[in-house]
C-alpha positions as CSV (number, residue, x, y, z in Angstrom):
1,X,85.3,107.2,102.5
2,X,89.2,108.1,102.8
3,X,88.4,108.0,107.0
4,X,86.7,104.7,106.8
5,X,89.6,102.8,104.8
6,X,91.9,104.2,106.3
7,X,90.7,102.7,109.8
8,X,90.0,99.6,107.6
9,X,93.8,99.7,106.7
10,X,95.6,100.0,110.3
11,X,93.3,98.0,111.6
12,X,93.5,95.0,109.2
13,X,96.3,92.1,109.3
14,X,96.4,92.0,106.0
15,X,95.4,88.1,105.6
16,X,92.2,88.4,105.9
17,X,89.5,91.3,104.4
18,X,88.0,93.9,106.6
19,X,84.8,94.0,107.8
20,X,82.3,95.0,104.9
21,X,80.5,98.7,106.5
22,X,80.9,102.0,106.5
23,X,80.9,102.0,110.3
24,X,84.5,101.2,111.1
25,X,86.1,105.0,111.8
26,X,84.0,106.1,114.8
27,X,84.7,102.6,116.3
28,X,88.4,103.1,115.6
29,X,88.8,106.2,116.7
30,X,87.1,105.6,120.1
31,X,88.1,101.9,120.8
32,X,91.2,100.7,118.4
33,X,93.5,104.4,118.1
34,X,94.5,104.4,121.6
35,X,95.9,101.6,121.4
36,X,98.4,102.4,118.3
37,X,101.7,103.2,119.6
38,X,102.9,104.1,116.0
39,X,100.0,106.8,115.8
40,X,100.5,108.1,119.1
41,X,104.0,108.9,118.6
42,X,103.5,110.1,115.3
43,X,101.2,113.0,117.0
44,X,104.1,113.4,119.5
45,X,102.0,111.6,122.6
46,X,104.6,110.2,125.0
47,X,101.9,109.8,127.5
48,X,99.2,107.1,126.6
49,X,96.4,108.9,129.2
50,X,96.9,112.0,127.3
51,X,96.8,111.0,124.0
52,X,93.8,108.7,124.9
53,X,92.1,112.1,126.1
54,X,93.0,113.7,122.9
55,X,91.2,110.8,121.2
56,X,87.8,111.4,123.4
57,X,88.3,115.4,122.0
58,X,87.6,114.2,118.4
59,X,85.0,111.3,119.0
60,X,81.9,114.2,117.9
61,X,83.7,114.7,115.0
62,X,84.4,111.3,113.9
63,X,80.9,110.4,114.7
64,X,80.0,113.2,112.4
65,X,82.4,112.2,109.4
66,X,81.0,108.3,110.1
67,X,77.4,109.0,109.7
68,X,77.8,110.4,106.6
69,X,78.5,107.0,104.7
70,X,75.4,105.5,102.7
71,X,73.0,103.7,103.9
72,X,71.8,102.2,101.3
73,X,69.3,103.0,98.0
74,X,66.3,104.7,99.6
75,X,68.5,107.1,101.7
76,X,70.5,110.0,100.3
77,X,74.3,109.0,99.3
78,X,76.7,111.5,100.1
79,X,80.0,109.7,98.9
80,X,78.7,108.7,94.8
81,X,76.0,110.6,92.8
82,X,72.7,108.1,92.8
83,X,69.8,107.1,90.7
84,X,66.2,107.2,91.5
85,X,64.2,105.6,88.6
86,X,60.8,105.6,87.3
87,X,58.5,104.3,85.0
88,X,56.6,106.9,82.8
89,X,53.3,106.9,82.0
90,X,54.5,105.9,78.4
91,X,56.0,103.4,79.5
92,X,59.7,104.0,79.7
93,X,62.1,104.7,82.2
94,X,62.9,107.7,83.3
95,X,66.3,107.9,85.4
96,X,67.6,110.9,87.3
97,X,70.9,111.2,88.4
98,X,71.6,113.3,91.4
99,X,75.1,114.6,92.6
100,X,75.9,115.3,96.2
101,X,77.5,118.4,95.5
102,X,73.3,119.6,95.8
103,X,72.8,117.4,98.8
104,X,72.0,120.0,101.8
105,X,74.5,118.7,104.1
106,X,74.2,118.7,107.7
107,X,75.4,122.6,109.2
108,X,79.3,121.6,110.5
109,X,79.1,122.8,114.2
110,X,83.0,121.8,114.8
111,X,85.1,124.5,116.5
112,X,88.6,125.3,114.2
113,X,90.1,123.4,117.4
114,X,88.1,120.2,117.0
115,X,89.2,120.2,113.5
116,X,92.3,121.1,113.5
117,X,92.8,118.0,116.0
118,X,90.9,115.9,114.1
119,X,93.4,116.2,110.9
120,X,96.3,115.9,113.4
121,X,95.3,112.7,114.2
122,X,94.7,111.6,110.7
123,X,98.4,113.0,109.9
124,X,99.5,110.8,112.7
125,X,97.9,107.7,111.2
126,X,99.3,108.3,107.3
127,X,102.4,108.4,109.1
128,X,101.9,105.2,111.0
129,X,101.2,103.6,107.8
130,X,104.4,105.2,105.7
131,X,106.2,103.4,108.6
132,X,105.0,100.7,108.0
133,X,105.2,100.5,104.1
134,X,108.3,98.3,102.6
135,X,111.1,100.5,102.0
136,X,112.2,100.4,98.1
């Protein structure tokens, strides 16, 4: 979730709302990021080619992160705990409550290198965005 507003927030002009998905971050990473000049010099890129190529490095990744998001009622949700109700044989409801901490996630197949990059370039965009706050 934190990957998917964040995206949400560099991307947005801040007049108008962003787009209502969860399929923002992978797009951002691999079509929007390259593009930030803030973000790229935050990660110390001087060279746009370069930092473009460090970008493709962590597209698996962000792929990975993005396809965790929900997808709605009748598929698992691995951001909030979720309800799956049903009616008794007596006649009431009977709700269960499941957490994600018992979801069996997906095995993470990301080298220390494509992880470490990946919260490099996350660094880079919190920085971008202190910039960018109103000094007080």
């Amino acid at each position: 979730m934190a990957t998917e507003k964040l995206a949400k927030g560099l991307l947005s002009d801040g007049a108008k709302p962003p787009e209502l998905t969860h399929k923002i971050f992978f797009k951002f990473v691999r079509n929007e990021a390259g593009e930030f000049e803030n973000v790229r010099v935050a990660r110390g890129f001087d060279d746009k080619a370069a930092f473009n190529s460090f970008l493709r490095g962590i597209w698996s990744i962000a792929q990975f992160i993005q396809d965790l998001h929900p997808s709605g009622v009748t598929l698992l949700n691995t951001e909030y705990p979720w309800e799956q109700r049903a009616l008794a044989e007596n006649g009431i409801i009977q709700v269960h409550v499941h957490v994600p901490i018992r979801h069996e996630w997906e095995e993470w197949t990301f080298s220390s290198a494509e992880e470490s990059d990946l919260r490099k370039f996350l660094d880079g965009c919190f920085l971008a965005v202190e910039e960018d706050l109103p000094k007080v």
